[in-house]
N, C-alpha and C positions, 0 to 999 in steps of 0.2 A: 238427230231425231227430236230430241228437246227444243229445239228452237223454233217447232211448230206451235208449244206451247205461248207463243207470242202473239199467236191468232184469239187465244182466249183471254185476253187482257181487258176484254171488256166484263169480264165474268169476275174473273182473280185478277185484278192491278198489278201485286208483285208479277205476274207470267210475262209484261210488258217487257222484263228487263234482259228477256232472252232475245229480243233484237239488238240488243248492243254486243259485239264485235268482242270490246274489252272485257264484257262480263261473263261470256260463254270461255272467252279465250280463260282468264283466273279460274272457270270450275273445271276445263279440260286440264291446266294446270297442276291442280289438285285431287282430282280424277286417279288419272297417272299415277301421280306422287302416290298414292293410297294404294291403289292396285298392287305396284311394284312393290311396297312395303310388306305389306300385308300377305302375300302371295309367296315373298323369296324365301323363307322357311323353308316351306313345301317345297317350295321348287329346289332348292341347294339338298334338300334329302332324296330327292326323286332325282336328281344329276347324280349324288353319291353313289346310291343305289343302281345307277345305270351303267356307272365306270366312266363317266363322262370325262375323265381328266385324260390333258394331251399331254405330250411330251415334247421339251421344249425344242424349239426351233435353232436353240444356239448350242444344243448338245453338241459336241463334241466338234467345235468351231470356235470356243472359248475356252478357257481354263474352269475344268469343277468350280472353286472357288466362287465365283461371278455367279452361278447358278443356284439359287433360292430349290432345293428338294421339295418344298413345303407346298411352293408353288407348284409342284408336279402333282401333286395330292389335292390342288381346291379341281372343284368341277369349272368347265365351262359349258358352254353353249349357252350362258343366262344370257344372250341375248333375244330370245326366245320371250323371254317376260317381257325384255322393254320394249318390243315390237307387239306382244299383247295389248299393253298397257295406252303405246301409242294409239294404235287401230281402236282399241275401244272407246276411249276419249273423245278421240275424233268423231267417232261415229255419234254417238252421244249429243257431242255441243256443236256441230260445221254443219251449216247450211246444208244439207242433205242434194238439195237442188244444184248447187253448185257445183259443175262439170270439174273445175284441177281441181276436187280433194279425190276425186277415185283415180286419178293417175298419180298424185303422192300417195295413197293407201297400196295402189297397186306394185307401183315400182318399189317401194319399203317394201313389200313382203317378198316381191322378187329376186332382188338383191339379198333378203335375207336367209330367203333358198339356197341359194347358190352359197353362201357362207356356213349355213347348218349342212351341207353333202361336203363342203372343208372342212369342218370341223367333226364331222360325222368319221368321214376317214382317217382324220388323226388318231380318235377319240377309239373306234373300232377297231380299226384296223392299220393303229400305230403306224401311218404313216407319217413323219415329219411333217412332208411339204403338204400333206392334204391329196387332195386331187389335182391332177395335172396344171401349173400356172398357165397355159398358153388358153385350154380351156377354159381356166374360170374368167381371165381376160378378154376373151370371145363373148363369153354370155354376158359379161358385165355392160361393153360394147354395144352388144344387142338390144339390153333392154333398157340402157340410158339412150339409143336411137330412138328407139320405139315412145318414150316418154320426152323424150326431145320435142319430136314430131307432131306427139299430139298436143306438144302445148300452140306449137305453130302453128296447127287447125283449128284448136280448142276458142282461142281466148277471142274477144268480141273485135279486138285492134288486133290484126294480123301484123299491120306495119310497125306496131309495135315489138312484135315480136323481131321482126326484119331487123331494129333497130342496136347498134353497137356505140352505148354508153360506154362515156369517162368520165372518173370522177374528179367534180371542179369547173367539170364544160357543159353548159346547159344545153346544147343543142346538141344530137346525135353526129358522132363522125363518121359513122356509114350508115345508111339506111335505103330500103327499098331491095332490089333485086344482089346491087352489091353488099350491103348488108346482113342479107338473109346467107351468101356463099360463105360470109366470114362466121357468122351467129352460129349456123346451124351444127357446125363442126365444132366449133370454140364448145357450146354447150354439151356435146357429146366428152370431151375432153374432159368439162369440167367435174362432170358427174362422177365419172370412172376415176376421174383424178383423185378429185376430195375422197369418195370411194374408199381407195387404196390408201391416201394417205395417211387416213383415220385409222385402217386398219395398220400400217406401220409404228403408230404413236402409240397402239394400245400394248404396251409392254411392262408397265409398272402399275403398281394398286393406284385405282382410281386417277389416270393421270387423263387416258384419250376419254373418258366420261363427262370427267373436269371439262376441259376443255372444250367438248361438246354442248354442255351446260352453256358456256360464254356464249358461242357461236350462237345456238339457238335462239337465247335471248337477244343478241344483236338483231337475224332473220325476222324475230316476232313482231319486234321495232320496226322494220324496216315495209314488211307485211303489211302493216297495219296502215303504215304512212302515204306508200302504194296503192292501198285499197281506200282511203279518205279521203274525197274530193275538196274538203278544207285545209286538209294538211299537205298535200299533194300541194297543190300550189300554192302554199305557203313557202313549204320550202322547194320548189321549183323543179319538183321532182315528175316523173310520166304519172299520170292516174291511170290504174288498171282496175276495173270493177272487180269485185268480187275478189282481190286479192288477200284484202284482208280476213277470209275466211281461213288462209292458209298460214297466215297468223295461229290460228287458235291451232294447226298443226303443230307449228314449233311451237307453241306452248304445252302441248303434248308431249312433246322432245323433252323439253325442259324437265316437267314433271317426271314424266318415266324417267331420265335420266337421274334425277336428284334424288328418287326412290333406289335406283340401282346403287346409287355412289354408298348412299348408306349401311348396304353390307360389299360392296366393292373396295373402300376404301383399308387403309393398309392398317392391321394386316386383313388381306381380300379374304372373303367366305365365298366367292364365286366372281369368275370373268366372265365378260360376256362373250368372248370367241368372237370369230370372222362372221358368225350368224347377225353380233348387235354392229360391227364395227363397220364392214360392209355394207350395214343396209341406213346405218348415223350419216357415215358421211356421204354417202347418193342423195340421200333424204335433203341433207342442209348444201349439197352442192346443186338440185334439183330449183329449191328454193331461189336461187342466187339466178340461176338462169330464167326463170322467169318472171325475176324481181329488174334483170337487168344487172345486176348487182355480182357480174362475174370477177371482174378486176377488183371488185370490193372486197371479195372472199379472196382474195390472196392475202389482204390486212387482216381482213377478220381471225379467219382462218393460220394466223401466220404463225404458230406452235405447228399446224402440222405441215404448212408448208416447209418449214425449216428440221422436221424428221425427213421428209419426201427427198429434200434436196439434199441433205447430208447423205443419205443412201447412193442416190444419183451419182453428185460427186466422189464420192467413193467408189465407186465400180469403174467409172469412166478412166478416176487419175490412177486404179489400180491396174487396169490394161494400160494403159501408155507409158507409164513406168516400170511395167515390168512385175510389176507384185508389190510396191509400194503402198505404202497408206498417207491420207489425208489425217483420218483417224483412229482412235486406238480400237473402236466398234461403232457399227452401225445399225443400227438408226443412232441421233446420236443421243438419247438420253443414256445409253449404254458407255458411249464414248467418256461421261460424267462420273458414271460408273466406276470406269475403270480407275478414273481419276481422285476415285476417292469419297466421291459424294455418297452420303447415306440416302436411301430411296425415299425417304420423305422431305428428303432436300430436295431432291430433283424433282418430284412430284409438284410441291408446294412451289418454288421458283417456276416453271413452269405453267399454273397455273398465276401466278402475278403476270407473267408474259402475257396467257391470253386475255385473261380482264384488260389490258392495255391495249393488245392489239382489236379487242371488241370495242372498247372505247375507243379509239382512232378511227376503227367503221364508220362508227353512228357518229362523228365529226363529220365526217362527209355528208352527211345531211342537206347542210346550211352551204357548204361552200362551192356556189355555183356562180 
């Protein structure tokens, strides 16, 4: 809403500077960051207050020992703030006009439905697993289709959307009608994917927030670059109008995220549950598809592709062998665990992973 104040720059000169991209994205930045600070008191005493704490998911599938009690006593569902924190920002500093910020607004709070009725179940009605898995899979499905779709209709180059980038190749390897058969599923995938994987990673104080933090800031870069018609062909990348409004989204991310970390971190005052983790990673895998930048987020992203796929592997080599294991626990920052590592080991290595694999992202920039 603020960046109509750019229409009166000829009244107030400073209001001129809410048409710049970069400067609306640092107040959504900051925005965020404040909300979620300023807010998580209240909110960690009205979680206390409500019984909001789950019950762990690896009771009695591990050994007592490995299991933190303390953890069974912080609240979750604080993903609930960082999804406040986002939506407000946004609203706030993003083009208002701009058709994809209300199917990222939309699909974020969607996704984070369907995490707060998991988390709700745990939390109430001490289920472990939450609500039925086959379920929440279905709706996940549904509503990354649904935001799939409208970006296909939404954006001004259709054929851009059609289009199936690689990175280091300047020219598309599918495009057009074969293109769009391969996109349109691929981005369905990717969303549910990153989705879930985020929600696998979040198992230690501050580690899937960490990590979220990298990613977003990769996405904001990437946004920005996307939506700049001199940077865009500089580095040889598609120009999409108005993308870099979606920028100032992940810089939303950013901010509410770096606000959460600071009473997430170890030892945690509050998780964010399947409500924040759910609706992070749809949000920056959403990003990716209609940045083009799907294969990208397998680098970016590669802390949680590497929980996603230690799980995978795990299940697949324990039906073939019989009840065998690859590892000692899965996902695998547990498997570290077991191994010994203190939780701020694993956290902290972890997060060096993904500052590395966000910088290897945004390498791909230039190499076309």
């Amino acid at each position: 809403m603020l960046y109509f104040l750019s229409n009166f720059s000829d009244f107030f000169g400073p209001f001129r500077l809410f048409k710049y991209v970069t400067f609306r994205a640092g107040l959504a930045t900051a925005v965020a960051f404040l909300l979620v600070v300023l807010l998580s008191p209240m909110t960690i005493r009205l979680l206390k207050r409500l019984n909001t704490t789950a019950p762990s998911r690896h009771k009695g599938l591990i050994p007592d020992q490995y299991i933190d009690s303390d953890k069974e006593k912080t609240p979750s569902m604080g993903g609930i703030l960082i999804i406040f924190g986002i939506v407000v920002a946004t609203l706030l500093f993003a083009n208002p006009t701009n058709p994809l910020m209300y199917i990222f607004l939309i699909t974020t709070i969607a996704l984070a439905a369907i995490g707060f009725a998991d988390d709700y179940a745990k939390a109430v009605y001490r289920k472990r697993d939450g609500i039925p898995g086959k379920l929440k899979l279905l709706l996940e499905f549904l509503i990354a289709a649904g935001a799939v779709l409208y970006l296909f209709t939404v954006t001004d180059k259709s054929i851009y959307m059609q289009s199936f980038l690689v990175p280091f190749l300047k020219e598309p390897l599918l495009a057009g009608f074969y293109g769009a058969l391969l996109t349109f599923p691929l981005g369905i995938l990717v969303v549910v994917g990153s989705s879930n994987a985020v929600n696998l990673t979040d198992g230690k104080d501050g580690l899937a927030i960490g990590c979220i933090i990298f990613c977003a800031i990769a996405f904001a870069v990437f946004a920005y670059a996307t939506g700049n018609k001199v940077f865009s062909d500089y580095l040889l990348i598609n120009y999409l109008p108005g993308a870099g409004e979606v920028g100032i989204f992940a810089s939303a991310i950013v901010g509410a995220s770096l606000g959460f970390l600071w009473y997430n971190c170890h030892p945690a005052s509050i998780f964010m549950g399947d409500t924040g983790s759910l609706a992070l990673g749809g949000s920056i895998g959403l990003i990716a598809v209609l940045l083009k930048k799907e294969l990208v987020l397998v680098l970016v992203g590669g802390v949680f592709v590497i929980e996603a796929l230690s799980v995978i592997i795990q299940v697949f080599y324990f039906k073939l062998s019989g009840g065998k294991r690859v590892f000692l626990c899965t996902p695998i920052h547990h498997h570290f665990e077991r191994k010994g590592w203190k939780e701020t080991q694993i956290v902290i290595r972890f997060w060096i992973l993904g500052v590395i694999f966000a910088l290897m992202g945004l390498a791909t920039l230039k190499l076309h």
